[in-house]
DRENFIKOL-761248 format. One line per 10 residues: number of its first residue (from 1); their letters; for each residue x, y, z of N, C-alpha, C. Coordinates in steps of 0.1 Angstrom, whole numbers. Layout:
N
NUM> a> X:Y:Z:X:Y:Z:X:Y:Z | ...
# end
This chain:
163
1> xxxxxxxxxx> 983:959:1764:997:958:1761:999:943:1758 | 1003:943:1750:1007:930:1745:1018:919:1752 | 1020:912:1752:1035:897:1755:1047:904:1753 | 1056:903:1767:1068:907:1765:1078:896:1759 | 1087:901:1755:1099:888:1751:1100:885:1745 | 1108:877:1735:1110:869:1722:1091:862:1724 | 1093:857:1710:1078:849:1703:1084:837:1710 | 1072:828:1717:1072:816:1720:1079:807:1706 | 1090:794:1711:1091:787:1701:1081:775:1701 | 1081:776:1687:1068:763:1683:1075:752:1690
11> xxxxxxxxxx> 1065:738:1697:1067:726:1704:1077:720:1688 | 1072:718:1680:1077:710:1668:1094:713:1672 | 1093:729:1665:1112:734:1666:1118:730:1678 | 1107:729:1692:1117:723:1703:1123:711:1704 | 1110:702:1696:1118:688:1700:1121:686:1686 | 1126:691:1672:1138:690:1669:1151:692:1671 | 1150:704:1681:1164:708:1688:1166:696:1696 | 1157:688:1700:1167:679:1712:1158:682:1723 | 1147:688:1723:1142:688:1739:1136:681:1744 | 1138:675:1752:1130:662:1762:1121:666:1775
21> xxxxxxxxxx> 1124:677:1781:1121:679:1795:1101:682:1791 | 1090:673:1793:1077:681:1794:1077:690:1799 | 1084:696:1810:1079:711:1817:1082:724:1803 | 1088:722:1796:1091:730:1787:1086:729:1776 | 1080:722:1771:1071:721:1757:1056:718:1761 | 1049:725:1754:1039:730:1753:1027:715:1748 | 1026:707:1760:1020:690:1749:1007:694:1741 | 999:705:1747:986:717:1742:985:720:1731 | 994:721:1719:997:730:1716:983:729:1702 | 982:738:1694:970:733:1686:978:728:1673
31> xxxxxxxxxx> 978:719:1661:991:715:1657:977:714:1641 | 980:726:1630:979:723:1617:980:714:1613 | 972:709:1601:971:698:1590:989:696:1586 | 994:686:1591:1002:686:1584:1007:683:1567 | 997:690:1565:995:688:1545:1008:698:1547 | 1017:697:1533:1021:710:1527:1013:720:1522 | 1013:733:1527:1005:745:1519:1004:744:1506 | 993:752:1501:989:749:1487:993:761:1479 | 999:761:1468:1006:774:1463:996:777:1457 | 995:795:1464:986:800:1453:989:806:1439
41> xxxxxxxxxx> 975:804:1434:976:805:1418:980:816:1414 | 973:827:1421:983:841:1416:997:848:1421 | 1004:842:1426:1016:847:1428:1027:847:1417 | 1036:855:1415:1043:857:1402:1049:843:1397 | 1053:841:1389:1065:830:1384:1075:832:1392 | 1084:839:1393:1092:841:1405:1093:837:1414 | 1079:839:1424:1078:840:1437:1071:820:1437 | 1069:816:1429:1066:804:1425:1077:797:1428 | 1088:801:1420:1097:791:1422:1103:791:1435 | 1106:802:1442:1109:801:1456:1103:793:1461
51> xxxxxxxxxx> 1085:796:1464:1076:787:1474:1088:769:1469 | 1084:762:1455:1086:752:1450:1102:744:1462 | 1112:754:1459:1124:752:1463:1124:751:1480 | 1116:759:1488:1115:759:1501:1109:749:1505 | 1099:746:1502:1090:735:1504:1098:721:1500 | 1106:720:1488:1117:705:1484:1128:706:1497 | 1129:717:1499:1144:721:1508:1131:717:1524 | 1126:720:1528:1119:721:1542:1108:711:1546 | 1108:701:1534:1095:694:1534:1096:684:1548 | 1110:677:1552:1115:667:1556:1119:672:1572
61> xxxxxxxxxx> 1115:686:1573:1116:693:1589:1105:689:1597 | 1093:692:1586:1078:690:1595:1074:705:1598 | 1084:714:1599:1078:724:1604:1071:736:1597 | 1070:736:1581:1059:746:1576:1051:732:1574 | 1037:739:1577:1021:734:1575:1015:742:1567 | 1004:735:1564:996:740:1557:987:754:1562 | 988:756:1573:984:767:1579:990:775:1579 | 1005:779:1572:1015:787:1576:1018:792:1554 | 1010:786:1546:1009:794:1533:1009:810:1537 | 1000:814:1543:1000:830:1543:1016:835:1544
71> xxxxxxxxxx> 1024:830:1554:1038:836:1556:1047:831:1550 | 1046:821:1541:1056:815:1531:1054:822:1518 | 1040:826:1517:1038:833:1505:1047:848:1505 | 1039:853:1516:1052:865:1523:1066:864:1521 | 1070:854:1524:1083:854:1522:1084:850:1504 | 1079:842:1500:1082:840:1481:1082:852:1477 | 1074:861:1480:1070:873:1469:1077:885:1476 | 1086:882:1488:1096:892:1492:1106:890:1486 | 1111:880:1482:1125:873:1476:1119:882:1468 | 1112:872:1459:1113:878:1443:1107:895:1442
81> xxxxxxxxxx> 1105:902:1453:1105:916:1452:1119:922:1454 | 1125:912:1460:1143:915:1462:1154:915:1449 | 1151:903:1448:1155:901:1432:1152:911:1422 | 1142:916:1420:1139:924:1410:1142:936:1410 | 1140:940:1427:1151:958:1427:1164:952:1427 | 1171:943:1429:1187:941:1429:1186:941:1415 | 1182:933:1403:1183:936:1386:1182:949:1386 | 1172:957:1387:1169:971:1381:1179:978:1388 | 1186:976:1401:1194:988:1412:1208:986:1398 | 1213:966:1395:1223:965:1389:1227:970:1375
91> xxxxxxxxxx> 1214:973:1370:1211:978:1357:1215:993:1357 | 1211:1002:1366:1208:1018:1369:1224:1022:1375 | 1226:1017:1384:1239:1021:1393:1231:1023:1407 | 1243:1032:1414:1237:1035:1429:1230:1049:1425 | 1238:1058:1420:1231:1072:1418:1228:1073:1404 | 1216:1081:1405:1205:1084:1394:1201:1098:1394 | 1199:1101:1382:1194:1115:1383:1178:1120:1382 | 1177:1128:1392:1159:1132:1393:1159:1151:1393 | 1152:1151:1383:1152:1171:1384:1164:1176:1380 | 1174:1168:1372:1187:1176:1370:1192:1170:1380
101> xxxxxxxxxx> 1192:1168:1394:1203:1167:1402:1205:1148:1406 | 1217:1145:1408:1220:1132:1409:1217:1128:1426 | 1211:1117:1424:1206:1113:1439:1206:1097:1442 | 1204:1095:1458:1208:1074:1458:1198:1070:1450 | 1199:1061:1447:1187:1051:1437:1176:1048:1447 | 1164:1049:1442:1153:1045:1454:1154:1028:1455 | 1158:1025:1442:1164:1006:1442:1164:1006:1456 | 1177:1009:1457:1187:1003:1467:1172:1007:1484 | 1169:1011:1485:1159:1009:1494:1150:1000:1495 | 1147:998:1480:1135:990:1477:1139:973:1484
111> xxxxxxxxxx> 1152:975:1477:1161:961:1483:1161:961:1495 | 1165:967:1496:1171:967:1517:1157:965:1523 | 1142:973:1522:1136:966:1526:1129:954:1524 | 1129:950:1512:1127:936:1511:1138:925:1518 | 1150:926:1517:1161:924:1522:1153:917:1540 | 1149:926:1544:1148:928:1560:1136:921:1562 | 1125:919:1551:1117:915:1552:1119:897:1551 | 1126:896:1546:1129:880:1540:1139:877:1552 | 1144:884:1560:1152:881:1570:1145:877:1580 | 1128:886:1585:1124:881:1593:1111:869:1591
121> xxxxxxxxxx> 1107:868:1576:1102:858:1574:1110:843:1577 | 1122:846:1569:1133:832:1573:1131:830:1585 | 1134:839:1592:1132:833:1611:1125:826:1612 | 1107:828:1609:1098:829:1617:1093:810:1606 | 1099:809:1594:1099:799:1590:1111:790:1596 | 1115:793:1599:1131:783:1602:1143:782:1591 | 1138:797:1581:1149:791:1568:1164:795:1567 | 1164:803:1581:1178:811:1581:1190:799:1588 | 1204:803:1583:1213:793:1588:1211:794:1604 | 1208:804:1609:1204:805:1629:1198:799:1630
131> xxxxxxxxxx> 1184:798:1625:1171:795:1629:1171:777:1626 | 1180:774:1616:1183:758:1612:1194:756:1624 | 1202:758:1631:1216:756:1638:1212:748:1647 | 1199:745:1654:1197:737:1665:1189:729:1662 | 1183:724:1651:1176:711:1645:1183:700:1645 | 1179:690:1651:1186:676:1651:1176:666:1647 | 1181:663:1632:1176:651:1626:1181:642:1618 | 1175:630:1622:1182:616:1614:1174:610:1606 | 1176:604:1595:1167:593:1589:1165:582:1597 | 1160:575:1593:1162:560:1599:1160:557:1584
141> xxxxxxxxxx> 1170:545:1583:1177:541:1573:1168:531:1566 | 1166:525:1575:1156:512:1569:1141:515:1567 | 1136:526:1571:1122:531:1571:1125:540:1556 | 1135:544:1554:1140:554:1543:1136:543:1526 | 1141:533:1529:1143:525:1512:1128:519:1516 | 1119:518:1531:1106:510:1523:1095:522:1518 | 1098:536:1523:1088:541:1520:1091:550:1508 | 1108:548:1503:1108:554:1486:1104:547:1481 | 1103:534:1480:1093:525:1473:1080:527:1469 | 1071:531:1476:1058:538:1478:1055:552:1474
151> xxxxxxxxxx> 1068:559:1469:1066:572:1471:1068:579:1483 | 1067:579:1492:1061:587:1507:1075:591:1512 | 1076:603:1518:1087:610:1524:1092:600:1534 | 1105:600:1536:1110:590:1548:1106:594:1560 | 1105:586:1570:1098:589:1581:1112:592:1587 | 1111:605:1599:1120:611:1606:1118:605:1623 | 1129:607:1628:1131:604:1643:1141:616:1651 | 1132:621:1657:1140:636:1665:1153:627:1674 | 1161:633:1678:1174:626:1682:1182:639:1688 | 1175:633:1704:1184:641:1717:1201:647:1712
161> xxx> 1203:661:1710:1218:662:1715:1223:655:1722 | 1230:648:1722:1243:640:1731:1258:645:1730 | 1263:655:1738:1273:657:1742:1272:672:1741
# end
C-alpha cells in the first residue's frame, strides 16, 4: 500500500512560501540540475509554444528543473490537446449526429479530459493561481541591473511572510 495523504511539498516551494522552521523542510532533499529542461524535438508546434511561454513565465521561481521535462511536456501536449478539441467541439456544436440519431459531441469529452489533465499537471508544476498563492518573492534590485548586463537571470532572495 502505498503513502497516505497529500504528495509531500517540494523543500524549494516551502521556502518560497516563507518557511523557516528546519524541522519542516526536508535539508536531504535530492535537488536536480538546476538547468531549464530541454524541449523536446518532437512535440507539436503547439505544445511548443506552451513549453516556451511556461518556462519565460516560471523561469525566475526556480522551481521546474531539468528533471521535471517529462511532466512539463505532459502538461504542453495536454493544453494543446485541449485546444484542439475546443476548435473542433467550436466548429461541430455540442450535438452531432451518429447512425441517424443526434448525440453529445465526443469533443466535449475529449476536452474535459484534457481539461483535468492540465489541472493536475498545473498543480504538480506550480502553474495554477492556488498553487502560485503562497510563493514569496523579491528581486533584489541592485543584483537585478548587474546581472542584466551579462545576460544572466536576476538573482532571487526568498522573503519570510511578515504579518
Amino acid at each position: 500500500m502505498g503513502r497516505r495523504g497529500p504528495a509531500p511539498t517540494p523543500t524549494r516551494v516551502k521556502r518560497l512560501r516563507g518557511e523557516t522552521r528546519a524541522s519542516r523542510l526536508n535539508l536531504h532533499e535530492p535537488m536536480p540540475s538546476a538547468d531549464a529542461p530541454k524541449m523536446p524535438a518532437d512535440m507539436d508546434p503547439e505544445a511548443k509554444v506552451v513549453w516556451r511561454r511556461v518556462l519565460r513565465d516560471m523561469r525566475h521561481t526556480g522551481v521546474i528543473r531539468a528533471a521535471d521535462a517529462d511532466i512539463l511536456r505532459c502538461y504542453c501536449e495536454a493544453v494543446s490537446r485541449y485546444a484542439g478539441a475546443a476548435r473542433l467541439y467550436a466548429q461541430s456544436g455540442p450535438i452531432v449526429k451518429r447512425d441517424g440519431n443526434l448525440v453529445k459531441n465526443p469533443l466535449h469529452q475529449v476536452a474535459r479530459d484534457n481539461a483535468d489533465e492540465i489541472r493536475q499537471f498545473a498543480r504538480e508544476l506550480g502553474l495554477s493561481p492556488s498553487a502560485r498563492v503562497g510563493l514569496r518573492i523579491e528581486r533584489e534590485r541592485a543584483l537585478d541591473s548587474l546581472t542584466a548586463d551579462i545576460g544572466l537571470p536576476p538573482r532571487l532572495r526568498v522573503v519570510a511572510d511578515v504579518g
